[in-house]
N, C-alpha and C positions, 0 to 999 in steps of 0.2 A: 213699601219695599225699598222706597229709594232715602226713606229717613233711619231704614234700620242698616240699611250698606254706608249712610254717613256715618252712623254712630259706632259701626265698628271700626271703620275708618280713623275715629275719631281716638277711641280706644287704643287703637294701635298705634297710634303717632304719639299718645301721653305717653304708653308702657315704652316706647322707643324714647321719648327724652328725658322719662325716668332713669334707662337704662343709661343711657348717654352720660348723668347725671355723677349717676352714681360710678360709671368706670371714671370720670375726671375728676371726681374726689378720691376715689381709690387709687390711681395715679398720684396724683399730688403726697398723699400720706407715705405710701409708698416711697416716692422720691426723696420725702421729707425722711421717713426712718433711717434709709440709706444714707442721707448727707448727716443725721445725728449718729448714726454708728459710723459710720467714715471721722469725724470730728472726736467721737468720746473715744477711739481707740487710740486717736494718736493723742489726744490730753492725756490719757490714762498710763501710755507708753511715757510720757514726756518728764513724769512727774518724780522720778530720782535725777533727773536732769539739776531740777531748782533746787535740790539741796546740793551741800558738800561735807563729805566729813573734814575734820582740822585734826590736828595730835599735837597736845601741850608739849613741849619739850623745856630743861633747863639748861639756860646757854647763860655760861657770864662769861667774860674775854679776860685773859691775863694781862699785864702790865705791857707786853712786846705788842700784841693787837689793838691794846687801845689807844697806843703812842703812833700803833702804823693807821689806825683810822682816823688819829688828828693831824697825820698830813697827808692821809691819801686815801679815802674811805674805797677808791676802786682798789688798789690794792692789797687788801684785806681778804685773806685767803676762806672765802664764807660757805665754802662747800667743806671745807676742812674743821671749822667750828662745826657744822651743824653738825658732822658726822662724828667729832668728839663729846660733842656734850649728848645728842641720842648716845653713845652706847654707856659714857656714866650714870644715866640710868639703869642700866640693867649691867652690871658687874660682874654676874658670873657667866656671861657670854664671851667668851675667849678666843677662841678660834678665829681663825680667817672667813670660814664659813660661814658659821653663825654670824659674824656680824656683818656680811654680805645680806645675808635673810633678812636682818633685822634692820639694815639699812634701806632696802624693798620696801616694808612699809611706809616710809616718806616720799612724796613723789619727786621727782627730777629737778625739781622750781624750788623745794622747800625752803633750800638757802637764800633765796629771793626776797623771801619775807622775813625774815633775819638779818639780811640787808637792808629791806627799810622799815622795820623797829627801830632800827638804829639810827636810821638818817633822820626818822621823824623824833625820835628821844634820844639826841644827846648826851641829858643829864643824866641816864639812867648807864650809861659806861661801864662802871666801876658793879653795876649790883648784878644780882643773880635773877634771870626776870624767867619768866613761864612765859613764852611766845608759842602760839598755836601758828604751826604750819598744816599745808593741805596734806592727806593722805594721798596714798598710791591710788590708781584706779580700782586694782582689786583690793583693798581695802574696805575703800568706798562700798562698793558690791556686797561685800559682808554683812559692813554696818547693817546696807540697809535690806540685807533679809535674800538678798536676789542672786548670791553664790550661799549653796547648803554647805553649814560647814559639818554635817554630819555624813557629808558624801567619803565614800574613802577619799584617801590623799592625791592616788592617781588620777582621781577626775573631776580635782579641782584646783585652781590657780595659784593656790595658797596653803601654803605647808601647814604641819599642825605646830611645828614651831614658833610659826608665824601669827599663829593662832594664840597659841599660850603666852607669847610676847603682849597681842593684843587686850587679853583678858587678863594681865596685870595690867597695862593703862589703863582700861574701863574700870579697874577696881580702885586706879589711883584717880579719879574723875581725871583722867589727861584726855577723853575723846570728846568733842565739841561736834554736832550737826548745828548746820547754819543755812542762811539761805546765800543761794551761789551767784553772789553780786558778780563773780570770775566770768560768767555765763556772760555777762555784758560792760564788761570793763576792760576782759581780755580779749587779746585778736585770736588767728588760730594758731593753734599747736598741735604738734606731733604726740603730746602727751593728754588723754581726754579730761583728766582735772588742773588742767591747765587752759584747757579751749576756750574760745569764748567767740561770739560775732559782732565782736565790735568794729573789725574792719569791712566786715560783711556788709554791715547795715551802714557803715558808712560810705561803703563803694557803691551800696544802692541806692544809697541816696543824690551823690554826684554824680552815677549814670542818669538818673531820672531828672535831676535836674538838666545836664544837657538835653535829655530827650524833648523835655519840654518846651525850652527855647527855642529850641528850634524845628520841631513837627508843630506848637501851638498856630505862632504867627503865617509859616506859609502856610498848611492845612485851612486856615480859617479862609487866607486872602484866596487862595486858589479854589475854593469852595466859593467863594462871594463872586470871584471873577464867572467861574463856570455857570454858575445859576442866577446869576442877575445882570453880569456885562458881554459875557459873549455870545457869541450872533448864533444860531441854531443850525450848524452846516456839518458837512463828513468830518470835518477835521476834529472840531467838538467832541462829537458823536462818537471818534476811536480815542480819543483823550477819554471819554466817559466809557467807555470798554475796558481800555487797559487799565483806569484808577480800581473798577470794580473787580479784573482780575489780580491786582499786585494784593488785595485787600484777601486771598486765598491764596495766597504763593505761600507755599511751607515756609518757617521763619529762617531755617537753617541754608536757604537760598539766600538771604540777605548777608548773613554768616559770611558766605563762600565772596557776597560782594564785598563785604569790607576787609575779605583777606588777600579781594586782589588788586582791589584798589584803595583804598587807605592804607593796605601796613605794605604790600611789596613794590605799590605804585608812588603811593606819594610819602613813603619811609615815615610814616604816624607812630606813635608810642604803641609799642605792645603792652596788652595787657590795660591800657589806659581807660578811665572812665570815659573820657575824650571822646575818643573812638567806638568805645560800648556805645555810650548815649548816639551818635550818630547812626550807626546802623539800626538801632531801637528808633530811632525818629525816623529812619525810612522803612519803618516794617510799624510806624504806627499812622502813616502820614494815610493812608489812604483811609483808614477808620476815621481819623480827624475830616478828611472830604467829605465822608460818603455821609457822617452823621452831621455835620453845620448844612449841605446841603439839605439833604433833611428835613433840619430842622428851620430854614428859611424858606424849602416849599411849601411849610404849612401853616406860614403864614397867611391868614387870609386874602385875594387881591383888591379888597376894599379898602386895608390899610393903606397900601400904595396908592390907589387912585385917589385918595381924599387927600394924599399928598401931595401927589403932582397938581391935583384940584386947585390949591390952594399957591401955587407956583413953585413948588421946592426941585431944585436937579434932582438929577438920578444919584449924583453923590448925596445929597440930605437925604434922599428916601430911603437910601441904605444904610448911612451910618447913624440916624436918627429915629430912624424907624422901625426900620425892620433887622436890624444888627441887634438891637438892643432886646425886641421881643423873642428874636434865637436864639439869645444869652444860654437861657436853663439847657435847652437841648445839645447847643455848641459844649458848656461845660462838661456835661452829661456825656456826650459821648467822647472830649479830650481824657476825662479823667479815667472811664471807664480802657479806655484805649491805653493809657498809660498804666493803668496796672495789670492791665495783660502783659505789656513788657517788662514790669515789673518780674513777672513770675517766669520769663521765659529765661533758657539756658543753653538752648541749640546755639544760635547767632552766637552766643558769646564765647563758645567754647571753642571756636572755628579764628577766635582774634586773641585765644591765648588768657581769656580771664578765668582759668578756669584752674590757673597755677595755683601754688601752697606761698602765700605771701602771707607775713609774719607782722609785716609794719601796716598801720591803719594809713590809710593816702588822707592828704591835707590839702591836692589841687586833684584840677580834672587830667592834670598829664603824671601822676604820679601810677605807679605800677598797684592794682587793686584786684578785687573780686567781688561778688555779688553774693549774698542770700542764695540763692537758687543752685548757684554753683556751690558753694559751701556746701549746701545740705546734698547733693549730688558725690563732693570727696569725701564726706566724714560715712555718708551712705556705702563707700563701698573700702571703709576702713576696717581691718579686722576683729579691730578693739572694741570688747562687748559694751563696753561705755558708749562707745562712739552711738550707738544705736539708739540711747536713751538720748544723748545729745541733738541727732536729726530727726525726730520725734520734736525734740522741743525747737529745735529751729524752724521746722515744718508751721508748729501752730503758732511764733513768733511774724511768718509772713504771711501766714493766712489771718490774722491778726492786720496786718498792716495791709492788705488787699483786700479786707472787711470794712477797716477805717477806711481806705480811698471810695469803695461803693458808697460808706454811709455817708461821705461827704460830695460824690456824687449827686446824691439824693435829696441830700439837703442846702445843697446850691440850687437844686432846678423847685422844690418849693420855695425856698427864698424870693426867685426871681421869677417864677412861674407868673403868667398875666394869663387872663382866659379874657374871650371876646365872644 
């Protein structure tokens, strides 16, 4: 009796961790489908982002523009040529109107690139050259399939004059797709084929670099201090309360700190990477605690006593010892820390990075913006471009918060020691 009550016993603990088994693989797949459909929608969204249409145009300059670009190339009237030489291609467009339409097609920068043809070819002054400028944004859209141009004309962006303008370029080869080097060369713009986040990723990168100067070094020492030099009493004891409650303080609380004291207390640069990075280092500084701690109590205490064994201070046995085998875990959790704020946009919105800046910043006090915020104003821009653009800005930082995990990862096996 008592071997057939074990063995059902027995039965029902296997069928229980069968069961077990199988919901924490079913979980995992599950989570794994949802993070691969969460990912391939916004790649899939993203992908008229990487091209751009161009439209050849023929520009030569008369004898008075080339005399005024050899002594003054800025003023050279270059929205004035480009808009002459687009309409002598199509000649019997006459009107006001129509060549209003027909100038629509080009986008608002076109003359930009006509400006520097020129500045990079010289020699070519005098000849009649085919320079591809960028299309309109609804252009773009056509080209690639994602405005119907069989929609009637009411309920779409793009006349059908506009249309039959188009479909003599494509008959004259005058339309070029390319890939949209603009996406990463330009800063942002008011115009979507003009955008780019080159100021983006460069304002998050001088945010992230103050971040880390300054939450790495005290996060580590105050970590070292907490867990291996100070004495185990109340005062500790609420230092180690409050580190692990600021480590769950909503971020947008840090926000509110550095709007009332760095920008209206102590008159700091708005808008400044400066300032971002400082409030990101104190909304990353307790994750840098809690993880060096961590990872220096799991050090064995046989390390230590074969230290002091042998006569080393408490200074050698920390900085020799056991500093170095909490390496991986200390990196481990600064990096992972730092690209959480990487990705954050509350705090910053609250100090003003969150404005429409044109110029890429070149110091930590220059006026900037972040990735996150970027993809937050082009997100609530009306321009159907715009949409394709934060799609592709989205998987550009997720992209860049993949690489800091994977080099997470691959610092702490580098420097991983087992005992």
């Amino acid at each position: 009796m008592t071997d057939n009550f074990t063995e059902i016993r027995l039965r029902k603990r296997y069928r229980a961790e069968k069961r077990f088994k199988i919901y924490s693989v079913s979980a995992l797949i599950l989570a794994l489908l949802i993070l691969a459909t969460l990912i391939s929608s916004i790649a899939i969204s993203s992908i008229p982002a990487f091209t751009q249409i161009n439209i050849g145009i023929d520009v030569k300059m008369n004898d008075d523009q080339i005399l005024q670009f050899e002594e003054d190339p800025e003023n050279v009237s270059w929205r004035s040529l480009q808009k002459k030489s687009f309409y002598s291609m199509f000649p019997n467009v006459e009107t006001r109107k129509d060549k209003k339409e027909l100038n629509k097609l080009l986008s608002t920068g076109a003359y930009i690139e006509i400006k520097k043809f020129y500045l990079d070819n010289p020699n070519k002054l005098p000849d009649n050259n085919i320079i591809y400028v960028p299309a309109s944004d609804d252009v773009d859209l056509l080209i690639k399939d994602i405005i119907d141009r069989d929609l009637p004309q009411d309920m779409r962006t793009i006349s059908d004059n506009q249309i039959s303008y188009l479909d003599k370029l494509i008959s004259n080869n005058r339309i070029k797709k390319t890939i949209s080097w603009r996406l990463f060369s330009n800063s942002d713009s008011r115009e979507p084929e003009l955008a780019g986040l080159k100021g983006g990723i460069v304002g998050t990168l001088l945010t992230m670099f103050v971040t880390l100067i300054i939450s790495f070094p005290i996060g580590v020492l105050a970590a070292i201090y907490l867990e291996e030099i100070a004495p185990k009493n109340k005062f500790t004891d609420i230092i180690e309360v409050n580190i692990n409650n600021l480590a769950a303080v909503p971020s947008i609380v840090y926000g509110l700190l550095g709007l009332a004291v760095f920008l209206n207390y102590m008159n700091m640069p708005r808008s400044a990477p400066l300032v971002g990075g400082i409030v990101l280092a104190l909304m990353t500084l307790p994750v840098i605690i809690i993880a060096t701690r961590a990872a220096m109590a799991s050090i064995p205490p046989s390390i230590r006593e074969a230290a002091y064994g042998v006569g080393a201070s408490q200074m050698q046995v920390i900085v020799h010892h056991v500093f170095p085998l909490a390496l991986p875990g200390i990196l481990t959790g600064t990096i992972i820390g730092i690209a959480r704020a990487a990705g954050e946009t509350a705090p910053l919105l609250m100090i003003g990075m969150m404005a429409f800046i044109v110029d890429v910043p070149s110091k930590i006090t220059d006026k900037a913006t972040v990735l996150p915020a970027q993809i937050y104003m082009w997100a609530n821009n009306p321009e159907r471009s715009f949409e394709y653009l934060t799609s592709a800005a989205i998987l550009i930082l997720l992209v860049i918060l993949i690489m800091m995990n994977l080099l997470a990862i691959l610092l702490r096996k580098k420097y991983e020691r087992r005992w």
